[in-house]
C-alpha positions as CSV (number, residue, x, y, z in Angstrom):
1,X,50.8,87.6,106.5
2,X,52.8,88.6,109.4
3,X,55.8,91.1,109.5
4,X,58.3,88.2,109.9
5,X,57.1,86.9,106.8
6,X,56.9,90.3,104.7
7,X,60.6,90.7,105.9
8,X,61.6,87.5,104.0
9,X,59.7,87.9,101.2
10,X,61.6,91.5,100.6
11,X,65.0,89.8,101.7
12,X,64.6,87.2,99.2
13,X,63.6,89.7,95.9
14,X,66.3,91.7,97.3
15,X,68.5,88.5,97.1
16,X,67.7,88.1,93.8
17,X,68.2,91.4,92.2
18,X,71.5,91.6,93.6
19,X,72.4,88.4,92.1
20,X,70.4,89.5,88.7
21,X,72.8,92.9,89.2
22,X,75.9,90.9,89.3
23,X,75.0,88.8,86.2
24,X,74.6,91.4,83.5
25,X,77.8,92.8,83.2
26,X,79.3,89.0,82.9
27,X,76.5,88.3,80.4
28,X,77.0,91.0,78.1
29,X,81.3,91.0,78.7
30,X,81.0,87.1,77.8
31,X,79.2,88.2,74.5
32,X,80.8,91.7,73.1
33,X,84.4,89.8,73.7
34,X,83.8,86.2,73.0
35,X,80.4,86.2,71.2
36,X,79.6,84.2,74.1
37,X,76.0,84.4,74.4
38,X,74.3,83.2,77.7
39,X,70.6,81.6,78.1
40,X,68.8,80.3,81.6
41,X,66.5,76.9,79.6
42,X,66.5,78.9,76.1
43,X,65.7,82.3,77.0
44,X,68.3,84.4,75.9
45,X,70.1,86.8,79.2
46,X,71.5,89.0,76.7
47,X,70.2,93.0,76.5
48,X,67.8,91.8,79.5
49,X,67.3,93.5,82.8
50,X,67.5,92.6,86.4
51,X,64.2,91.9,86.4
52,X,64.4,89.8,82.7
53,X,66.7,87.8,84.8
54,X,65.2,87.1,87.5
55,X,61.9,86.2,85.3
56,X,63.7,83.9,83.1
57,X,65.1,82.1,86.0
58,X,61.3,81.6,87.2
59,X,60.5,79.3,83.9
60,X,62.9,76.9,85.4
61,X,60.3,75.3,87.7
62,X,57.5,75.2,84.8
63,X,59.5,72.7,83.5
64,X,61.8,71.3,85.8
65,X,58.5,71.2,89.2
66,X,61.8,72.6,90.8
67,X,63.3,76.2,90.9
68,X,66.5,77.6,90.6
69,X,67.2,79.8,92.4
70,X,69.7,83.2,91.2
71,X,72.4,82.1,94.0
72,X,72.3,78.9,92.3
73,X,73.3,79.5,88.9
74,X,75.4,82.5,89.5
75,X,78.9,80.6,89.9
76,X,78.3,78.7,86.7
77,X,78.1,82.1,84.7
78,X,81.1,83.6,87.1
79,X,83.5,80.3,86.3
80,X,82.5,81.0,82.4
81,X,84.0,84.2,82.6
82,X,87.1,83.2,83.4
83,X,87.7,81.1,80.4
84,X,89.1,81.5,77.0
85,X,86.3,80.4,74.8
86,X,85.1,80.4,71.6
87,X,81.6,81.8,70.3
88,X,78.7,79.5,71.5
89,X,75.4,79.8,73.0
90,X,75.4,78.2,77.1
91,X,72.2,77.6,78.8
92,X,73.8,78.3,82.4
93,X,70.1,77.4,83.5
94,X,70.7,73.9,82.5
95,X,74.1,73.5,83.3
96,X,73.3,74.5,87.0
97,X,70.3,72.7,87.3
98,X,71.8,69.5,86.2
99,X,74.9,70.2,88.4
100,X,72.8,71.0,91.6
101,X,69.4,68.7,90.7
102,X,70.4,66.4,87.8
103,X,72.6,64.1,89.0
104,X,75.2,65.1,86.9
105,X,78.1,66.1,89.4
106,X,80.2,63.9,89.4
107,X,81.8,62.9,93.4
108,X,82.8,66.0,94.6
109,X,83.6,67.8,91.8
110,X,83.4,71.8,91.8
111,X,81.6,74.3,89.6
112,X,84.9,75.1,87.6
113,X,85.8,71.5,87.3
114,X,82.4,70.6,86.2
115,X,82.6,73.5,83.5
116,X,85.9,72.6,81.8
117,X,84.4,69.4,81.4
118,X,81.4,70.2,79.9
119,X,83.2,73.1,77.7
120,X,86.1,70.7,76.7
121,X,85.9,71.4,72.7
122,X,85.4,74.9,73.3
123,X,88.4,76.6,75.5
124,X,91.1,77.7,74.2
125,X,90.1,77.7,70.9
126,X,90.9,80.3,68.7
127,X,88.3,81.8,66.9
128,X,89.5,82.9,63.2
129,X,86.0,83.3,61.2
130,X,86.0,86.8,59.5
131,X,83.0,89.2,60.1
132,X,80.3,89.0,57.4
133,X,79.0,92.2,55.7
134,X,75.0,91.8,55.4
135,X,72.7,94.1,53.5
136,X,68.7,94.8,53.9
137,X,67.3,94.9,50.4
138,X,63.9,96.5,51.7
139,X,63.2,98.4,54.8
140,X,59.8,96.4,55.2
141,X,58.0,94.5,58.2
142,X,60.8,91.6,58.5
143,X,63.8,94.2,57.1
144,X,63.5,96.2,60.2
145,X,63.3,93.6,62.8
146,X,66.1,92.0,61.3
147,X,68.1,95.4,61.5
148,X,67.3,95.1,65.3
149,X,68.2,92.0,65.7
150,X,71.4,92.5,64.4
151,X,72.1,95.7,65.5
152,X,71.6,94.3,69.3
153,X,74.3,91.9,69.2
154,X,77.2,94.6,68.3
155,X,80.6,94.0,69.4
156,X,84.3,93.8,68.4
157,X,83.3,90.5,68.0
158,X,79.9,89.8,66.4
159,X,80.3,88.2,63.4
160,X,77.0,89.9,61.3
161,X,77.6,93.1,60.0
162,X,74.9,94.9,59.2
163,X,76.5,97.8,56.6
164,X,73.6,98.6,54.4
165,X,70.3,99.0,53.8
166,X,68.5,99.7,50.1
167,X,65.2,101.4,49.1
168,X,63.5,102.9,46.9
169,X,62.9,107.0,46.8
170,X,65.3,109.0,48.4
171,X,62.5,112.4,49.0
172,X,63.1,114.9,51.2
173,X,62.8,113.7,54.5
174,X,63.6,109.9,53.9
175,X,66.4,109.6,56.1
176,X,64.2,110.8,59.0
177,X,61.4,108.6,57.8
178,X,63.1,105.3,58.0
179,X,65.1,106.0,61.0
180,X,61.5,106.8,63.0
181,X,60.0,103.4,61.7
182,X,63.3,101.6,62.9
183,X,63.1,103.8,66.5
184,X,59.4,103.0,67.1
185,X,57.2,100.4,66.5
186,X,53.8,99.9,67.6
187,X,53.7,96.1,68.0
188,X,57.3,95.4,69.0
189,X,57.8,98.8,70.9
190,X,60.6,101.3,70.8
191,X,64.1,100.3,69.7
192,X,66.5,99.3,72.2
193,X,69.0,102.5,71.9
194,X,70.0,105.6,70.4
195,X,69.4,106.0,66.5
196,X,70.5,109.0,65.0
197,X,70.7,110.5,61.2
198,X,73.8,111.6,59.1
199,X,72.8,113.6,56.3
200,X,76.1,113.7,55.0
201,X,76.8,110.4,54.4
202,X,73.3,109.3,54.1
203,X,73.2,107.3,56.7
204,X,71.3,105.8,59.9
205,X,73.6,105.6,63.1
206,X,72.0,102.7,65.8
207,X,73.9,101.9,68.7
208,X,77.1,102.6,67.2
209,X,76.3,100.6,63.9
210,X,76.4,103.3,61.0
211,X,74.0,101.5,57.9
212,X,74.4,103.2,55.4
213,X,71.2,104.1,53.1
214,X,71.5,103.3,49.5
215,X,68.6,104.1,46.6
216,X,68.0,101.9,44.2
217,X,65.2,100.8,41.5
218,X,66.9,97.5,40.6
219,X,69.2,95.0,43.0
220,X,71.7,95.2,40.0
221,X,72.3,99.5,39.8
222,X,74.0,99.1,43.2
223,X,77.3,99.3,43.5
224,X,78.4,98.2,47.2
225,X,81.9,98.8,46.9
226,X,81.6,101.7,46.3
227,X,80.3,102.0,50.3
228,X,83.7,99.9,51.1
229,X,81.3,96.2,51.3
230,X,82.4,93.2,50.1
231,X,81.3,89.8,49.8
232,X,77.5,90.4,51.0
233,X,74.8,88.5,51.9
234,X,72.0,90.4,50.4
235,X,68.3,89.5,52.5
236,X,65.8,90.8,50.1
237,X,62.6,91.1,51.9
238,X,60.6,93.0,49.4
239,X,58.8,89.7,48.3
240,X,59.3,91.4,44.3
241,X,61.7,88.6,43.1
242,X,61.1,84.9,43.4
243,X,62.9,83.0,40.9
244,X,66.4,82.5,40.1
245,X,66.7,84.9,37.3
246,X,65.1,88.1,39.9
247,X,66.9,86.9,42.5
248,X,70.1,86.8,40.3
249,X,69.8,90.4,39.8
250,X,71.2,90.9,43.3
251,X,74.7,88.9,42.4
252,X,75.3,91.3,39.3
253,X,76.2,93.8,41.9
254,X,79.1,94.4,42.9
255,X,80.0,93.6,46.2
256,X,77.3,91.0,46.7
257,X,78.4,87.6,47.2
258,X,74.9,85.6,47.9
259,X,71.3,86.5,48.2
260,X,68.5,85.0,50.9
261,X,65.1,85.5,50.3
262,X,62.5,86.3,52.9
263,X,60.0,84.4,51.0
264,X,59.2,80.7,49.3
265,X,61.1,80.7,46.1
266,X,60.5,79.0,43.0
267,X,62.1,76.9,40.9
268,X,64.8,74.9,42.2
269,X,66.0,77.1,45.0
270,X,66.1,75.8,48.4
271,X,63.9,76.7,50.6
272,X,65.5,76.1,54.3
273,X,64.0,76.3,57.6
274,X,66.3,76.2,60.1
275,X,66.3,73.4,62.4
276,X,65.2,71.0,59.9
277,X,67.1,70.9,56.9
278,X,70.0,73.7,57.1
279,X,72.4,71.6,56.7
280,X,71.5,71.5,53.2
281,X,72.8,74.6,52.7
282,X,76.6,74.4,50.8
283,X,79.1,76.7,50.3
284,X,78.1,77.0,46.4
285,X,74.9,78.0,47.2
286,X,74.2,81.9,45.8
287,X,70.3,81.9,46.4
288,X,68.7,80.5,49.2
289,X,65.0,81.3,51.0
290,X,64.1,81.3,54.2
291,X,60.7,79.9,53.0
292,X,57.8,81.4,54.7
293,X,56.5,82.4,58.5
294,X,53.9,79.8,58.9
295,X,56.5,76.8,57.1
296,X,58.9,77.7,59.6
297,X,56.1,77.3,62.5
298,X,54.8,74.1,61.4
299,X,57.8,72.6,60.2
300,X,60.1,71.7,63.2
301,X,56.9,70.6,65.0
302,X,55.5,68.2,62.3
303,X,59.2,67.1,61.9
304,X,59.4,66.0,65.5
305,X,55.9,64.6,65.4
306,X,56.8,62.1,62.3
307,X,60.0,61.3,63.9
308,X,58.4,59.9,67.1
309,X,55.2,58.7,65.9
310,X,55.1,59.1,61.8
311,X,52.7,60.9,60.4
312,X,49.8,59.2,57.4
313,X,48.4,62.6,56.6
314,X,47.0,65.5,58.0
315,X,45.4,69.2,57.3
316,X,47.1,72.4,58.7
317,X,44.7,75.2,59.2
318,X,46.6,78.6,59.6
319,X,44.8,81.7,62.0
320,X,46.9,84.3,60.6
321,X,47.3,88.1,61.7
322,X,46.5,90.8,58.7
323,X,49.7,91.8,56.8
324,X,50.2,95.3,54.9
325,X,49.5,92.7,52.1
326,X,45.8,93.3,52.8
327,X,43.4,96.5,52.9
328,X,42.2,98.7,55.5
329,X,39.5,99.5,54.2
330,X,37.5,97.3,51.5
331,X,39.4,98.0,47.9
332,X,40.6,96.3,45.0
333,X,42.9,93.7,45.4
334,X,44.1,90.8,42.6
335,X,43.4,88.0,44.7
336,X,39.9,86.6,45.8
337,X,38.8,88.2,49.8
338,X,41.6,90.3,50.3
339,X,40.1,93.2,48.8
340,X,37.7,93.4,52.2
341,X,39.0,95.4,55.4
342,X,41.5,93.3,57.2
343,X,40.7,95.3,60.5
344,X,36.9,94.2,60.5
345,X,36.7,90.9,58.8
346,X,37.9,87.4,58.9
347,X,39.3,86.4,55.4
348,X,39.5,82.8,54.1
349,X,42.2,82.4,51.6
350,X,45.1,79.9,50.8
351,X,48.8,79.0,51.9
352,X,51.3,77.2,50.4
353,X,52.8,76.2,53.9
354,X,51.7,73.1,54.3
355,X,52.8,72.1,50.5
356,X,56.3,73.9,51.0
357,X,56.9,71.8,54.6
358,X,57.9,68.9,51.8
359,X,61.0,70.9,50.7
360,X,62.3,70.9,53.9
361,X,61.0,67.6,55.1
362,X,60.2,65.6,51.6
363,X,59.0,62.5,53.9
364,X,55.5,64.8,54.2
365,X,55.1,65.2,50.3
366,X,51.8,65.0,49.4
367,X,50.5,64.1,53.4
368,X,49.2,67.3,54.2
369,X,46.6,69.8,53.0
370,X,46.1,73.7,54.0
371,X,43.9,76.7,54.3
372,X,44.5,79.9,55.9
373,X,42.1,82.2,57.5
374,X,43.1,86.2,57.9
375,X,42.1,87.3,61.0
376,X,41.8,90.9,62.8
377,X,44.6,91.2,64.7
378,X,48.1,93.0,63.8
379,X,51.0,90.4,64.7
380,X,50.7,86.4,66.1
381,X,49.5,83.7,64.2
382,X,48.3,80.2,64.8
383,X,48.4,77.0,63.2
384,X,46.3,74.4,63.6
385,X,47.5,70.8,63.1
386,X,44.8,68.2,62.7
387,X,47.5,64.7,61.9
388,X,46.7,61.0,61.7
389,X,49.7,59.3,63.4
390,X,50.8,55.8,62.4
391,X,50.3,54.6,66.3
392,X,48.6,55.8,68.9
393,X,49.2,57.9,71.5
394,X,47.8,59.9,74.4
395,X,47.6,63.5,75.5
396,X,50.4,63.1,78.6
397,X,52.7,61.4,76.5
398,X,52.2,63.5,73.6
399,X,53.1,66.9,75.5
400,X,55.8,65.2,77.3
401,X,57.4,64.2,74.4
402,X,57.2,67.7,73.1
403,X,58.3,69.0,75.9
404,X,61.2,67.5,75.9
405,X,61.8,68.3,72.5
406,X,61.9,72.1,73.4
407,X,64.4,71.8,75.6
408,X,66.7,68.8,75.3
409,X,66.9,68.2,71.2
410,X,68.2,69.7,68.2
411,X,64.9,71.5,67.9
412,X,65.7,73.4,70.7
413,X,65.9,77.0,69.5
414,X,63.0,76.7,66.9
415,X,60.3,75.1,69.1
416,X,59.3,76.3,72.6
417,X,56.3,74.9,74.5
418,X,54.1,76.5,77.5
419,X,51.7,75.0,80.1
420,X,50.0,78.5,80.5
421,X,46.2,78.1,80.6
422,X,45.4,81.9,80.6
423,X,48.4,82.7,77.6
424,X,46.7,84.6,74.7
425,X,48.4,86.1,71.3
426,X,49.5,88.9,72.8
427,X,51.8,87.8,75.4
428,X,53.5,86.2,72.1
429,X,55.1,89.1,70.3
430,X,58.8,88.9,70.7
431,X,58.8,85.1,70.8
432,X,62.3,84.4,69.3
433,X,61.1,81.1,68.1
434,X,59.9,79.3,65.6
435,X,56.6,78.3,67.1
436,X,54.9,77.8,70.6
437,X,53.2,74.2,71.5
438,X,50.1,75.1,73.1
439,X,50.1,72.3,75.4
440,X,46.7,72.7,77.2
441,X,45.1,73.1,74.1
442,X,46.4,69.8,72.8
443,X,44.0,66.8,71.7
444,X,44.7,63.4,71.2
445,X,42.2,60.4,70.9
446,X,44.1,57.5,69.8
447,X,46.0,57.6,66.2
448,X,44.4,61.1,65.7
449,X,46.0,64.1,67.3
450,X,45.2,67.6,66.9
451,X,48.2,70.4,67.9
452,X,47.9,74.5,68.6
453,X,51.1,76.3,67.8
454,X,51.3,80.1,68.2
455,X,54.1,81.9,65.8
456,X,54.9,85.5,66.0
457,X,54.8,86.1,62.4
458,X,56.9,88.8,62.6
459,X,59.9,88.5,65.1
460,X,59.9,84.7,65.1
461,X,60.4,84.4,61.7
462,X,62.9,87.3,61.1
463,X,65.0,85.3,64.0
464,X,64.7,82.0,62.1
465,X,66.4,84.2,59.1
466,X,69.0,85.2,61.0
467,X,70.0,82.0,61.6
468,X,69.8,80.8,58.2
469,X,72.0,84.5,57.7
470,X,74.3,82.6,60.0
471,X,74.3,79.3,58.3
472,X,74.9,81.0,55.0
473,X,78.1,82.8,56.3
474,X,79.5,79.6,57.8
475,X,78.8,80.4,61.4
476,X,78.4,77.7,63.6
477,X,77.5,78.5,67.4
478,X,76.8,75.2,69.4
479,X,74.5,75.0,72.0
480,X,76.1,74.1,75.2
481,X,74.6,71.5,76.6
482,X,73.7,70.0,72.9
């Protein structure tokens, strides 16, 4: 390479980090004032770096065979930050590219011109919904990253409020105990912050959110009022309660206004995956689950799948990553193979998942079967989806379809998709979505097709709660474009 050409190379990173420099005040400005939260083809700008930036903008070409480049999507965020607009999520990546690529300019019109129009419902709307108090019940795997998921999106005008959390014990040296599991972690790496203790008011302070620490045996010996919280949505992640009388412990308390379980339920109580059926959700509802990891995974895939091409049955086999659940070392345990060292063994055992996809999607009851195999490996699961179609199909078509589905439909925030032929597990923790459509791996000989979707257990799932968190308050964020 010559030094002409090492000169432009440099030039145009530096080009780039300039314009990467410029866009993170705007993005997080846009979000702390308006709840305004900005995205480049569903990957979320906000919290992210120059370099986050500049990467996000790079997936543009994986899908699009076209990039976009930093200079080009820069006005579109700068005319957005002009407006008076109520919450929403905008993918400036797709507004730009269609602007620039898409044929959707229409004559001559400018960047702010072609923003107004495609933000009509939003400016100038006045934005009246009252904050909602939420409370961790459990400080667990999925209680802590939901802690840091709402903990990064403070601001006058975030509309989750994380004001509690309860757990059992209260020993010496609790406080610092759960405030060093929220600070580090050693599969989604250190918090994002400053995290501090107050002793006096038995607290936890994380980037200026104070949760306060309450001990408790039973959800109905708490008293939240008492800690000035009202009206709460209580996320019990402890797994303990399951039914509608242990879960109705939680609204004896005072303070708590509905409860959502990190878990299936039993019974009668609706077990949502968002994406596919949260618009079940009414007002009246008090108990609600967020079903499991591995439903939410396969869901939202298997619902596009039957929508395009219907589905006659099929078996969902889950590779799924150890949980505390299991032991290190081989010792008793209730159910069959879980007793045997989750580090050094692969362990057969059942799921419910692909039973529980029929309460969020009835049209598969009784069209699927499931097995689950543990396997060594802390966080990242896969599930396997062996379907019989009702027409056929081939590979192309199949992935394009899906494809599409990640980015253009109302699947949009629960299914993501990658073209990668060297991605592995680990480049998967810290996926914010539901599940990842391996595409390469994908097989398809006529009516039969057989799909690979990677899940992280762990962040996806606690980020498809939120949402339902969100759905339970009465928050509704479009996505912009729809």
């Amino acid at each position: 390479m010559t030094d002409a050409q090492n000169d432009s190379t440099l030039k145009s990173w530096e080009e780039r980090q300039e314009y990467a420099e410029l866009m993170q005040p705007l993005v997080g400005r846009l979000y702390r004032t308006k709840g305004v939260e900005i995205l480049v083809y569903g990957r979320s700008l906000l919290n992210g770096s120059t370099i986050d930036i500049i990467k996000t903008h790079r997936l543009v070409r994986q899908h699009e065979g076209h990039k976009l480049r930093l200079r080009e999507s820069y006005p579109f965020l700068a005319a957005l930050a002009e407006f008076d607009i109520a919450p929403a999520r905008i993918d400036i990546g797709k507004l730009a590219f269609g602007y620039h690529f898409g044929g959707e300019r229409q004559g001559d019109e400018s960047v702010q011109a072609y923003m107004e129009r495609n933000l009509a419902g939003l400016i100038g709307k006045a934005d009246e919904i009252e904050p909602q108090d939420v409370v961790l019940y459990g400080f667990g795997r999925i209680g802590r990253l939901l802690a840091r998921l709402l903990i990064e999106r403070n601001g006058k005008n975030n509309k989750l409020r994380l004001r509690a959390i309860v757990v059992r014990g209260g020993g010496e040296g609790d406080l610092e105990k759960r405030a060093s599991l929220l600070r580090r972690d050693s599969i989604h790496g250190p918090f994002n912050g400053s995290i501090t203790v107050d002793h006096e008011n038995n607290a936890i302070k994380a980037n200026g959110t104070r949760i306060q620490v309450i001990y408790a045996n039973l959800p109905d010996q708490v008293d939240y009022t008492q800690y000035g919280i009202k009206d709460a949505i209580i996320v019990d992640n402890t797994g303990v309660w399951k039914d509608e009388a242990g879960l109705g412990l939680h609204l004896k308390a005072k303070g708590a206004k509905k409860v959502l379980l990190t878990a299936p339920a039993k019974g009668d109580i609706k077990n949502i995956v968002h994406g596919v059926n949260h618009k079940d959700i009414l007002a009246s509802d008090l108990i609600v689950s967020a079903a499991s990891c591995t439903t939410n995974a396969i869901t939202p895939v298997l619902k596009a799948i039957h929508d395009e091409y219907g589905i006659r049955n099929g078996h969902v086999e889950t590779v799924h990553a150890y949980t505390n659940d299991q032991n290190l070392i081989d010792n008793y345990h209730k159910a069959e193979r879980r007793g045997r060292s989750a580090p050094l063994n692969m362990v057969i055992t059942e799921t419910g998942a692909a039973k529980a996809v029929a309460k969020a999607l009835p049209e598969l009851k009784g069209k699927l079967t499931g097995n689950a195999i543990r396997v060594p490996t802390p966080n990242v699961s896969m599930a396997i989806m062996n379907l019989n179609l009702n027409r056929e199909t081939d590979r192309e078509s199949l992935n394009n379809y899906l494809r599409h589905t990640a980015l253009h439909s109302d699947l949009q925030n629960q299914i993501d998709f990658t073209s990668s032929t060297e991605i592995v597990s680990s480049d998967l923790v810290g996926s914010r979505y539901a599940g990842i459509v391996d595409s390469q791996a994908t097989i398809v000989d006529g009516d039969r097709a057989v799909l690979y979707v990677w899940y992280d257990n762990e962040f996806g799932y606690s980020c498809q709660v939120l949402r339902v968190v969100q759905d339970m308050a009465g928050l509704e964020v479009p996505n912009i474009p729809a």
